[in-house]
C-alpha positions as a Markdown table, in Angstrom:
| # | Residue | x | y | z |
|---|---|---|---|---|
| 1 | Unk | 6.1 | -6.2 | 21.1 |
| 2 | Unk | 6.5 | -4.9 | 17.7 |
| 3 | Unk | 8.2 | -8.2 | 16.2 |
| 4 | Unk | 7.0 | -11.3 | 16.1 |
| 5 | Unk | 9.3 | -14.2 | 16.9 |
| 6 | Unk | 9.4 | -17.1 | 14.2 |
| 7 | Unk | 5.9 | -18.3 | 13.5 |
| 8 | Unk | 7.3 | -21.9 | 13.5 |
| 9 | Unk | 7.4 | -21.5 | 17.8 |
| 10 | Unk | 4.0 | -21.1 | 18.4 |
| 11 | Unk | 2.7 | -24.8 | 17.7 |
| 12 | Unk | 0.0 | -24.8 | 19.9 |
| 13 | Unk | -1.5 | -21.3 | 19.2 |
| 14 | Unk | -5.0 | -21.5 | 18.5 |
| 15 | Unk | -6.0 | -17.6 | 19.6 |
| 16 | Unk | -4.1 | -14.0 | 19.4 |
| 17 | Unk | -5.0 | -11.0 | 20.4 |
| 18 | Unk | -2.3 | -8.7 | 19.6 |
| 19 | Unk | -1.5 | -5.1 | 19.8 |
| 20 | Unk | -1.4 | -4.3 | 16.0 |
| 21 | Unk | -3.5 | -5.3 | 13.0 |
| 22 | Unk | -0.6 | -5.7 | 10.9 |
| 23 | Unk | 0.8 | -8.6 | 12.9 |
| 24 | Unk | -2.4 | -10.6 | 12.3 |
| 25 | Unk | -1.1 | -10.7 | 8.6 |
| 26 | Unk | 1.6 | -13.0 | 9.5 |
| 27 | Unk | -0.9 | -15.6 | 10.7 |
| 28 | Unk | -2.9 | -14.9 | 8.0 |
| 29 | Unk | -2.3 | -18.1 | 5.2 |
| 30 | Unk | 0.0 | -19.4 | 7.7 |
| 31 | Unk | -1.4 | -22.5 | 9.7 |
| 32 | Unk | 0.2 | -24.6 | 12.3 |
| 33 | Unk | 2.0 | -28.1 | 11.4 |
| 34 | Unk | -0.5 | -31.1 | 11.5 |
| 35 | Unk | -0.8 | -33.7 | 13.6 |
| 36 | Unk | -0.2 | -37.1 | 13.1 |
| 37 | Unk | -4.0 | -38.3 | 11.3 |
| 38 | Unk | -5.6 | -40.7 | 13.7 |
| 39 | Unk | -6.6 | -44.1 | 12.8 |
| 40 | Unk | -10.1 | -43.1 | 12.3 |
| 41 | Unk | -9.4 | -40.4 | 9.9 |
| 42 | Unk | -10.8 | -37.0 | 12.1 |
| 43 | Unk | -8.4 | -35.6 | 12.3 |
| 44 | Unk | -7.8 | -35.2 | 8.5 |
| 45 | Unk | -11.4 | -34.9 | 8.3 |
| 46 | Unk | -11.2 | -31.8 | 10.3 |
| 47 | Unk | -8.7 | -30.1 | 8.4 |
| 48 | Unk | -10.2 | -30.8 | 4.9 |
| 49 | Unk | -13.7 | -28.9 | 6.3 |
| 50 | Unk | -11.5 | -26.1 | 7.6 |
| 51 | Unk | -9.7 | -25.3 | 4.7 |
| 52 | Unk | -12.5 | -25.6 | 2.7 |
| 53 | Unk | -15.0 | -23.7 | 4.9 |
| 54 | Unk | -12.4 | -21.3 | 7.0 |
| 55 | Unk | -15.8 | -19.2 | 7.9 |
| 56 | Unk | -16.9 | -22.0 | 9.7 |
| 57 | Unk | -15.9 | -22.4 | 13.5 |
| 58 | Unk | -15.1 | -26.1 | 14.6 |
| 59 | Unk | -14.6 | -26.5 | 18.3 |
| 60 | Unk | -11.5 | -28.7 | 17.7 |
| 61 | Unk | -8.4 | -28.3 | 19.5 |
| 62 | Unk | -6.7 | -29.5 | 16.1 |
| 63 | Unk | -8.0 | -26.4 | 13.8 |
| 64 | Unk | -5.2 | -25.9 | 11.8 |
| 65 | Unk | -6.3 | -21.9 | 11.5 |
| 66 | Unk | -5.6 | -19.4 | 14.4 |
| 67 | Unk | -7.9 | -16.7 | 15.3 |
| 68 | Unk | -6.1 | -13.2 | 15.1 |
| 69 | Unk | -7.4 | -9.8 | 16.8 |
| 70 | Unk | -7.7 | -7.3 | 15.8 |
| 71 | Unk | -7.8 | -8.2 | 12.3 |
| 72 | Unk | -6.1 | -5.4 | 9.2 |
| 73 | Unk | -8.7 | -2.9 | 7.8 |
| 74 | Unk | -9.2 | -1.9 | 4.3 |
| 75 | Unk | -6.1 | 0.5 | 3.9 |
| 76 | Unk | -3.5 | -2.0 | 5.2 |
| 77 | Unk | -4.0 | -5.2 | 3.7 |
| 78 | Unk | -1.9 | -8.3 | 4.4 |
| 79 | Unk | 0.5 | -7.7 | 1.5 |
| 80 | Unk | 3.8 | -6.3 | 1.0 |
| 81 | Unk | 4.3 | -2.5 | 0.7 |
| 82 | Unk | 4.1 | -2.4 | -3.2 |
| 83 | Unk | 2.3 | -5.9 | -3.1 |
| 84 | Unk | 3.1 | -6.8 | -6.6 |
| 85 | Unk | 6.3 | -8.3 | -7.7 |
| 86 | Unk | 5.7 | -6.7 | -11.5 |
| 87 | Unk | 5.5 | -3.5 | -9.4 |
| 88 | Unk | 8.4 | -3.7 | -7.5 |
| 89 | Unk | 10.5 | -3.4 | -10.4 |
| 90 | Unk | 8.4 | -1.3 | -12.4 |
| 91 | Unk | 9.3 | 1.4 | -9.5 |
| 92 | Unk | 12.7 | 0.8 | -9.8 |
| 93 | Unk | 12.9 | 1.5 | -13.6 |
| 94 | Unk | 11.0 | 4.7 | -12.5 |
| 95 | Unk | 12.8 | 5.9 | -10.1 |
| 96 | Unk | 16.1 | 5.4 | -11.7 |
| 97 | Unk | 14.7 | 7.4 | -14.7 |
| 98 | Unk | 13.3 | 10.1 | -12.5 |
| 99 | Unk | 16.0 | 10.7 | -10.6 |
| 100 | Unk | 18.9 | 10.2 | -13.4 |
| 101 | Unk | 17.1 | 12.8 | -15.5 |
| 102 | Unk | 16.3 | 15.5 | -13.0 |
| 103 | Unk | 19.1 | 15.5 | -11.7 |
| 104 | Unk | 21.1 | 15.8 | -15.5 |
| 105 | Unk | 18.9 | 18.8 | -15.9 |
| 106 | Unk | 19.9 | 21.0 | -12.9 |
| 107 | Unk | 23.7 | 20.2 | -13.5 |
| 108 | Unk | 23.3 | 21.1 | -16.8 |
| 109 | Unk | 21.4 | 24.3 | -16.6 |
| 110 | Unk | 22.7 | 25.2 | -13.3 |
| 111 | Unk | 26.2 | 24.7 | -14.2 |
| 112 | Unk | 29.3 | 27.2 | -14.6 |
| 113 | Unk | 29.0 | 30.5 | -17.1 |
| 114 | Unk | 25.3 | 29.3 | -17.7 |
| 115 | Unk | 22.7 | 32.5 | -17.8 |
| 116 | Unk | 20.2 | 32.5 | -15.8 |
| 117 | Unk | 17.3 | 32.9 | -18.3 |
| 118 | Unk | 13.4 | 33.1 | -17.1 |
| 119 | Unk | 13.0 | 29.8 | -18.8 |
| 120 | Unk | 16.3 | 28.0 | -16.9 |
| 121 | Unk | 15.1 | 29.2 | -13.9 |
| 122 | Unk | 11.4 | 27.5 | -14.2 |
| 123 | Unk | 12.9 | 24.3 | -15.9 |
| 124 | Unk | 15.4 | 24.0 | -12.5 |
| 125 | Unk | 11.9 | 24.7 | -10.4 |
| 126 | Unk | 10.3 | 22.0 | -12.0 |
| 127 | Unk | 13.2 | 19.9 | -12.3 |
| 128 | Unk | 14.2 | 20.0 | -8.4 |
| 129 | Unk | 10.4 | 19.3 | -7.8 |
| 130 | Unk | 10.4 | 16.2 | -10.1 |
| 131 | Unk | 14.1 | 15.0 | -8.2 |
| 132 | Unk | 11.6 | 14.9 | -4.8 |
| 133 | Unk | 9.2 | 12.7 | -6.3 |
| 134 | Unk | 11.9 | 10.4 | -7.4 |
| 135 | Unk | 13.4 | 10.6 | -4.2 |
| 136 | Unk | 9.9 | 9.9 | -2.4 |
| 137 | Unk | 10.1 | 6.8 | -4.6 |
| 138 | Unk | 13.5 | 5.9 | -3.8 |
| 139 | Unk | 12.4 | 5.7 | -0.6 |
| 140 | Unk | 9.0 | 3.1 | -1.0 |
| 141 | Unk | 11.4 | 1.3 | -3.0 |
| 142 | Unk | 14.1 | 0.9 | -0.7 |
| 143 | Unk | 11.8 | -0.1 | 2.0 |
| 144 | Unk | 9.3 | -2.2 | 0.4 |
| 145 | Unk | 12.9 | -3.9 | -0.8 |
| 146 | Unk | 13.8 | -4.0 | 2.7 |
| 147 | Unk | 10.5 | -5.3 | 4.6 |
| 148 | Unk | 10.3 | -7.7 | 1.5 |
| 149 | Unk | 7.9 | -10.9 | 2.8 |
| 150 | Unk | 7.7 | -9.6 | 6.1 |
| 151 | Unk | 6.1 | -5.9 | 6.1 |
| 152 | Unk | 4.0 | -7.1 | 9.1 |
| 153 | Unk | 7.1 | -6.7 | 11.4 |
| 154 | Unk | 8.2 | -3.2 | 9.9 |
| 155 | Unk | 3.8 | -2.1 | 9.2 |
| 156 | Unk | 3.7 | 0.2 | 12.5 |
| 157 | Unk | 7.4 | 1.8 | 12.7 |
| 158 | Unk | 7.6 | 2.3 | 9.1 |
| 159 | Unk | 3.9 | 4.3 | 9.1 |
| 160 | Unk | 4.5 | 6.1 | 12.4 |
| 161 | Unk | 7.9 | 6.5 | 12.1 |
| 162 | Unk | 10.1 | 9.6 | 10.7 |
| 163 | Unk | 11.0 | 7.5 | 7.4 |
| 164 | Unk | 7.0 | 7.7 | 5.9 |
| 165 | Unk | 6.7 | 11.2 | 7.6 |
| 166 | Unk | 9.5 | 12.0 | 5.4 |
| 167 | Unk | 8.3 | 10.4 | 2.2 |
| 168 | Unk | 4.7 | 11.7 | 2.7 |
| 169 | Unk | 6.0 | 15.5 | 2.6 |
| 170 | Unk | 8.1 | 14.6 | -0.1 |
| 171 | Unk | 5.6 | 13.5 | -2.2 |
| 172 | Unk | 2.9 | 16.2 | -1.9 |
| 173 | Unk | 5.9 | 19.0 | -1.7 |
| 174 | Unk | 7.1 | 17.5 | -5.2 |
| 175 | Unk | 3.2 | 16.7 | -6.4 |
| 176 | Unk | 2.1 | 20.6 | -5.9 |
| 177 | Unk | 5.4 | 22.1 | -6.9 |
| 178 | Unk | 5.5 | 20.5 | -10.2 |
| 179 | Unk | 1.8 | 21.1 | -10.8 |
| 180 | Unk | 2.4 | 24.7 | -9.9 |
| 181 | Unk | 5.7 | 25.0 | -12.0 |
| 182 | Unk | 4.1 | 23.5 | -14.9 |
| 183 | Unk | 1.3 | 26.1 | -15.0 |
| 184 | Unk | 3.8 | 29.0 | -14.2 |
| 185 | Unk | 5.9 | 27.9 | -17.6 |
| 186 | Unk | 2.6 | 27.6 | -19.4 |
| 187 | Unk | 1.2 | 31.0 | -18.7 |
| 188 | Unk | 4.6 | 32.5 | -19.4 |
| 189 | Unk | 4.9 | 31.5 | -22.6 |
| 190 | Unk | 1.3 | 32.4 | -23.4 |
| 191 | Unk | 2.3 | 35.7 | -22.2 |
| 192 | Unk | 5.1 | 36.2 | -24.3 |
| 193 | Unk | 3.9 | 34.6 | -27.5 |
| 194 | Unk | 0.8 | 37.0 | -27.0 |
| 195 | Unk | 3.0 | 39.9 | -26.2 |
| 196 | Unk | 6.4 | 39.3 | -28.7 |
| 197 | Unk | 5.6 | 43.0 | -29.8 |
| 198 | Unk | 5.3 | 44.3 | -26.5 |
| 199 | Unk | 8.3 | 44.6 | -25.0 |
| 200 | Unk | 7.2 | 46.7 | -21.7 |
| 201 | Unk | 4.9 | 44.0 | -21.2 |
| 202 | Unk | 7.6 | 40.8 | -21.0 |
| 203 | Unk | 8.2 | 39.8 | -17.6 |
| 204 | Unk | 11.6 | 40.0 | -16.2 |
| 205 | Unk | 13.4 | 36.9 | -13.7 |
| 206 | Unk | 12.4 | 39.4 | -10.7 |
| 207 | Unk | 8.6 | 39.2 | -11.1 |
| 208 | Unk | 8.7 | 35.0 | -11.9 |
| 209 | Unk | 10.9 | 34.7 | -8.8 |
| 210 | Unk | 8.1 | 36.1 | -6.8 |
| 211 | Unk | 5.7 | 34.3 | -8.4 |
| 212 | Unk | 7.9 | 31.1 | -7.8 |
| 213 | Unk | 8.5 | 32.2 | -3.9 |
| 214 | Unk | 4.8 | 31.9 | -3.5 |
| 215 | Unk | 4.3 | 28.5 | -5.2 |
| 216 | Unk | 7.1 | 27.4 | -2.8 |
| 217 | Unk | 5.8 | 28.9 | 0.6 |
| 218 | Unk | 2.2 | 27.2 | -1.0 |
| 219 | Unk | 3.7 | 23.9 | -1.9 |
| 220 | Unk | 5.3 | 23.8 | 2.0 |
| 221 | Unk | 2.3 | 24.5 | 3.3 |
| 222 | Unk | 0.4 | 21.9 | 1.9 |
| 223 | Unk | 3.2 | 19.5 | 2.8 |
| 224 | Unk | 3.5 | 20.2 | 5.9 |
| 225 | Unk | -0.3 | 20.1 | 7.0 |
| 226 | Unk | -0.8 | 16.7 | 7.6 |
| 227 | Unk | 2.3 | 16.5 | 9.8 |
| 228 | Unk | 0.7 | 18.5 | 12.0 |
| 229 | Unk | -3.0 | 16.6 | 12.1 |
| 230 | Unk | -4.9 | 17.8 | 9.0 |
| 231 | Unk | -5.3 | 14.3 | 7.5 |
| 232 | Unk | -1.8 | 12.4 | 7.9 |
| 233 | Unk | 0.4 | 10.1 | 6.2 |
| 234 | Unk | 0.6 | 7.0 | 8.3 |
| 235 | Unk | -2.9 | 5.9 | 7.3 |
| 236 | Unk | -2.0 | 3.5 | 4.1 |
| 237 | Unk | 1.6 | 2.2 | 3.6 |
| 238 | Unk | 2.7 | 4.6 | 0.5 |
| 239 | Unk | 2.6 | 7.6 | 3.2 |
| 240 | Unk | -0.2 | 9.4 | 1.1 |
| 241 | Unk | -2.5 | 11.4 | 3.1 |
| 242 | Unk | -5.8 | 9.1 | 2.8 |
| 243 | Unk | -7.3 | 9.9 | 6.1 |
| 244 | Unk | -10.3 | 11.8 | 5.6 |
| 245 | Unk | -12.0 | 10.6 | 9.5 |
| 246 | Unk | -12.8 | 14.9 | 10.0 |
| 247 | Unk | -14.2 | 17.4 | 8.0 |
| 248 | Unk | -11.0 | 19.5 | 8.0 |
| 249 | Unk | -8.9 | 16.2 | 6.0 |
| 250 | Unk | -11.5 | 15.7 | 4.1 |
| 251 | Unk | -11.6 | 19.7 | 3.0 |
| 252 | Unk | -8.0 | 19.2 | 2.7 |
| 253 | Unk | -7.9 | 16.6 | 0.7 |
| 254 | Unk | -10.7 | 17.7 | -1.8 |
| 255 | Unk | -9.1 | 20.8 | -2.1 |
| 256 | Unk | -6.0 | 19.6 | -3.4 |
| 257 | Unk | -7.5 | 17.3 | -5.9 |
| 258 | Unk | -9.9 | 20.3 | -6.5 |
| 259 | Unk | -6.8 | 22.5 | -7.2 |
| 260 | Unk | -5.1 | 19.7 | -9.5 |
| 261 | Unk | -7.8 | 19.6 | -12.1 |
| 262 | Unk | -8.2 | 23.7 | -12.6 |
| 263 | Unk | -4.2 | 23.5 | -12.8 |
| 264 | Unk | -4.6 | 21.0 | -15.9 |
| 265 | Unk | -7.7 | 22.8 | -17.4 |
| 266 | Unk | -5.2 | 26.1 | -17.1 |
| 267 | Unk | -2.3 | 24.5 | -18.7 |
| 268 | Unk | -4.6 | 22.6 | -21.3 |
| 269 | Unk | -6.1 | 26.5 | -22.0 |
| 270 | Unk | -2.5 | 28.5 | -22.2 |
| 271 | Unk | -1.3 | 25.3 | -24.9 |
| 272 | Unk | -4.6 | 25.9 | -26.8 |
| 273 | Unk | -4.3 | 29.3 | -27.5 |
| 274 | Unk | -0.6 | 29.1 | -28.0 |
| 275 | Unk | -0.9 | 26.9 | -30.7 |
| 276 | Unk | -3.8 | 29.1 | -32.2 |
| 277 | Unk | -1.5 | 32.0 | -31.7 |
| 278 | Unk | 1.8 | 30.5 | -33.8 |
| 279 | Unk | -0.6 | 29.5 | -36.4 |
| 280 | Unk | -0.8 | 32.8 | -38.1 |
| 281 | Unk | 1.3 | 32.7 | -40.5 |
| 282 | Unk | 3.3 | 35.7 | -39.8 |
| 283 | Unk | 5.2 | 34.2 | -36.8 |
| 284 | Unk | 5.1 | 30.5 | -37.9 |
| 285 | Unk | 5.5 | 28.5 | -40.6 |
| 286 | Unk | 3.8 | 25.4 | -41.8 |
| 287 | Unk | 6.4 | 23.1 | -40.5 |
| 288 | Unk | 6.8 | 24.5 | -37.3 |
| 289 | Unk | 2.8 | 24.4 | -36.5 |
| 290 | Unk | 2.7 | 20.7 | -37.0 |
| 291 | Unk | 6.0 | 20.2 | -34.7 |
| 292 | Unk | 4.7 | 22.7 | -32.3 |
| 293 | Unk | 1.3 | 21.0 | -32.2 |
| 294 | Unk | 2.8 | 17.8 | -31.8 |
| 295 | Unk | 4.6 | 18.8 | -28.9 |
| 296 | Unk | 2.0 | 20.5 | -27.3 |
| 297 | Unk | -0.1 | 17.4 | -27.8 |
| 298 | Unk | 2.3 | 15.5 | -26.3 |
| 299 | Unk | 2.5 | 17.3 | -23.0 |
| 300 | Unk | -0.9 | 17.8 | -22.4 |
| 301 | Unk | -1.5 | 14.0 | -23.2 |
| 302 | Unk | 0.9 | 12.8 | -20.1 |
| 303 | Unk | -0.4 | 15.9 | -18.0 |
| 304 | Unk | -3.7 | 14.0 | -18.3 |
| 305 | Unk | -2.6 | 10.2 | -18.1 |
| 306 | Unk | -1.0 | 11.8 | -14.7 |
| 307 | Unk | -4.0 | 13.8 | -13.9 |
| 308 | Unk | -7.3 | 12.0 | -14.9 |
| 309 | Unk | -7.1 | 8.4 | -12.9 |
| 310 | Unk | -6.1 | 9.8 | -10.2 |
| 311 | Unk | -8.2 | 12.7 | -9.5 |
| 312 | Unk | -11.0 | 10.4 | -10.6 |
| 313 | Unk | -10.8 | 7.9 | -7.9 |
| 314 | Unk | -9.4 | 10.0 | -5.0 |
| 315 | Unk | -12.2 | 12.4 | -5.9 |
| 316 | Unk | -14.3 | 9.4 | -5.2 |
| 317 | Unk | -12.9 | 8.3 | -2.2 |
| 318 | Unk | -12.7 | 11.8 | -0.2 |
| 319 | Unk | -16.5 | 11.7 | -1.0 |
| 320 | Unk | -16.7 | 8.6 | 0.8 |
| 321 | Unk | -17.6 | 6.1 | -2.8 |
| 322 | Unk | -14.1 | 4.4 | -2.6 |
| 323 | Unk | -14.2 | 2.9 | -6.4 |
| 324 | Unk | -10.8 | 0.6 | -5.5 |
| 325 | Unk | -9.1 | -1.0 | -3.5 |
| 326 | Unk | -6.0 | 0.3 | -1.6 |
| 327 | Unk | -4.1 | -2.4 | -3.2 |
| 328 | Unk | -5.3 | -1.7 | -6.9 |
| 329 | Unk | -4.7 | 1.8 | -6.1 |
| 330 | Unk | -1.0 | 1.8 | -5.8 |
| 331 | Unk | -0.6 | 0.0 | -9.3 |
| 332 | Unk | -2.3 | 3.3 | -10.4 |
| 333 | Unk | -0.4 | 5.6 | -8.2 |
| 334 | Unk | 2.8 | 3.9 | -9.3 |
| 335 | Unk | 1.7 | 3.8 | -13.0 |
| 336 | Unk | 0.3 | 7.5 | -13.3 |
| 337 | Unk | 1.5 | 9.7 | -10.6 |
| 338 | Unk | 5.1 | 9.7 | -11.3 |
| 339 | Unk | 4.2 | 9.8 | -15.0 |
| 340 | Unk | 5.0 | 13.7 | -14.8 |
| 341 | Unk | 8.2 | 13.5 | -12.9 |
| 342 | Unk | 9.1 | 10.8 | -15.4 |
| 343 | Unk | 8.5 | 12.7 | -18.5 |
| 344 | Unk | 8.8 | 16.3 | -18.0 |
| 345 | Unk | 13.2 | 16.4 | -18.0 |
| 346 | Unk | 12.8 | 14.8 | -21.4 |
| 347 | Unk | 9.7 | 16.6 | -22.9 |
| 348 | Unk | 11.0 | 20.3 | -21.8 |
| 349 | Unk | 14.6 | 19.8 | -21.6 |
| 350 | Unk | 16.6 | 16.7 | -22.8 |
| 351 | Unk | 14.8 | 16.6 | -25.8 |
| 352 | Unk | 15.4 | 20.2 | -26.9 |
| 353 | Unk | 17.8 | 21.2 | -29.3 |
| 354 | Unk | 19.1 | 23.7 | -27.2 |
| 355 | Unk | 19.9 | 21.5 | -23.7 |
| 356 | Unk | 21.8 | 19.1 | -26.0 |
| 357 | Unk | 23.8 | 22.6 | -26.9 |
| 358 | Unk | 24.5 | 23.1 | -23.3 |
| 359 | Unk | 25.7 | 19.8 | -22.8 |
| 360 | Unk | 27.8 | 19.6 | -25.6 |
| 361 | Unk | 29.4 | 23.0 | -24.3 |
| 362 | Unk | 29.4 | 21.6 | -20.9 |
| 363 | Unk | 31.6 | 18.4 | -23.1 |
| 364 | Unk | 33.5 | 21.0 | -24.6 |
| 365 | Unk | 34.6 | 23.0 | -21.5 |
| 366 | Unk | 35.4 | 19.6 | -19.7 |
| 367 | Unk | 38.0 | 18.5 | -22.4 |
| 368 | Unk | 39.5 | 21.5 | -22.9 |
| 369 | Unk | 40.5 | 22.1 | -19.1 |
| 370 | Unk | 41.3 | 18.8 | -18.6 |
| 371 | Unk | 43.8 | 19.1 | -22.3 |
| 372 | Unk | 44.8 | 22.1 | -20.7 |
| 373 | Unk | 45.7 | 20.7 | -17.1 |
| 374 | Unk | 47.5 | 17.4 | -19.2 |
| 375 | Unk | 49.6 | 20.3 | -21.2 |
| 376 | Unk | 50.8 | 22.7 | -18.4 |
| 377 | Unk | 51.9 | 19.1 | -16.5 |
| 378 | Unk | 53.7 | 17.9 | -19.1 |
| 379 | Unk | 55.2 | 21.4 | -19.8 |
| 380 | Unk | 56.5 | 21.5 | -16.4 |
């Protein structure tokens, strides 16, 4: 049985011992209907002692609590997928954002009579990896909105079913990817800056489509690991693989985390000697150091809000020193993971002077056929 009837039919239930632990959350704050108080009052008695002392075990066929095996662990507590209300529709404003923008960008820059330029094609990269972790959202969204107030009855199908298999590989797939991406962009432009009088040394679409091949076939990899039993991702209801039980998902998971934080000390590196680099004053001038160091401030400030809590306290639970609760950890995983998927379409592309170009082209191209189209009609 992997739905429980209505609670309100099992009046007399004083013990259950049920299949899954998740189905004990449904008797968890919910007690039985009273009986009538006897004239003597011990009835009522009873109850007050048990609701004030639940730990303690009255042998009274009237104990308004039921006893449920076996009970829900540490990485599903009796709460709803997101748990918080604030958080529900905090993840709705993100996703919306995350997947709106992401998706703007690739239609822009992938659109009709647009040149495929080295940095197009790592903007659409990152861009298509920052659509999957909206979509991964989308998805706890949708079914924490769906399971809403009774997650125990949707607990087992939803974490062993296809729909969190799916969500888990999207969200590692999109996690690495970006990571990756974002360190590919950075060293490029290091490279060039470093090399603008070296013109046999630029690098051409071919060599960063290799280089983008492998952060793919790496990226896949990763995601598809724990769908085949290094660590998996029906251990917590956010489909993040959390189980470290053997040495090879806890090497897993370490390693990733591991990876994550050279990634941000690369890109932190390639901005910091960028910026050093336009300062001379033959490539930049005043202005454009302080609006180039502004930006590059800015970037490597929400690579590290994204970065820093979470490698922090996953670091600490792989090594067995869990510092939070599962439940406080998806306020952070909401808050800060997506933070990069979030911000990145507006901090590389939206925001430039030249993507508000293309669109305006993109405008442009859209009237004029569709003047054009209203002319030959009326013309004919």
């Amino acid at each position: 049985m992997k739905v429980l009837p209505p609670l309100e039919s099992f009046t007399e239930l004083l013990e259950a011992n049920l299949t899954y632990p998740s189905h004990c959350c449904a008797f968890h704050t919910w007690r039985r209907k009273q009986r009538e108080p006897t004239a003597d009052g011990l009835d009522e008695m009873d109850y007050y002692i048990t609701f004030q002392y639940p730990d303690l075990e009255l042998d009274c066929l009237n104990s308004p609590f039921i006893k449920c095996t076996p009970k829900p662990d540490a990485f599903n507590p009796c709460e709803d997928l997101l748990g918080y209300a604030f958080l529900r529709s905090l993840t709705w404003v993100i996703t919306v954002c995350a997947v709106t923008g992401n998706l703007a960008v690739l239609v822009i820059l992938l659109g009709p009579r647009q040149k495929l330029t080295i940095s197009r094609f790592l903007i659409c990269n990152l861009a298509f990896a920052d659509l999957c972790m909206g979509l991964y959202l989308l998805l706890i969204a949708a079914m924490d909105s769906y399971s809403s107030h009774q997650y125990y009855n949707h607990a087992t199908d939803w974490q062993t079913g296809a729909g969190c298999a799916v969500a888990g590989f999207l969200t590692v797939f999109a996690s690495e990817l970006s990571v990756y991406t974002l360190t590919v962009i950075s060293l490029e432009r290091w490279h060039t800056i470093t090399n603008a009088m070296h013109l046999h040394k630029r690098l051409r679409l071919r060599h960063v489509a290799v280089i983008m091949a492998a952060g793919w076939g790496f990226s896949l990899l990763v995601a598809l690991l724990p769908l085949v039993g290094v660590s998996n991702y029906s251990k917590v209801s956010i489909c993040l693989p959390m189980d470290i039980e053997t040495l090879g998902s806890q090497v897993y998971v370490m390693a990733l985390l591991i990876l994550n934080v050279v990634a941000f000390a690369v890109v932190c590196l390639c901005y910091v000697c960028i910026y050093l680099s336009v300062r001379n004053p033959t490539l930049a001038t005043r202005h454009g150091d302080t609006k180039i160091a502004k930006r590059m401030a800015v970037l490597i400030f929400t690579d590290f809000l994204c970065m820093a809590p979470i490698s922090f306290f996953a670091i600490s639970a792989a090594l067995r020193m869990p510092l939070i609760t599962v439940s406080h950890s998806k306020i952070l995983l909401i808050l800060f993971y997506p933070i990069n998927s979030l911000c990145n379409p507006f901090l590389y592309t939206i925001f430039t002077r030249a993507f508000r170009r293309d669109v305006w082209l993109v405008l442009r191209r859209c009237c004029c056929g569709a003047g054009a189209a209203a002319n030959t009609n009326l013309s004919t």
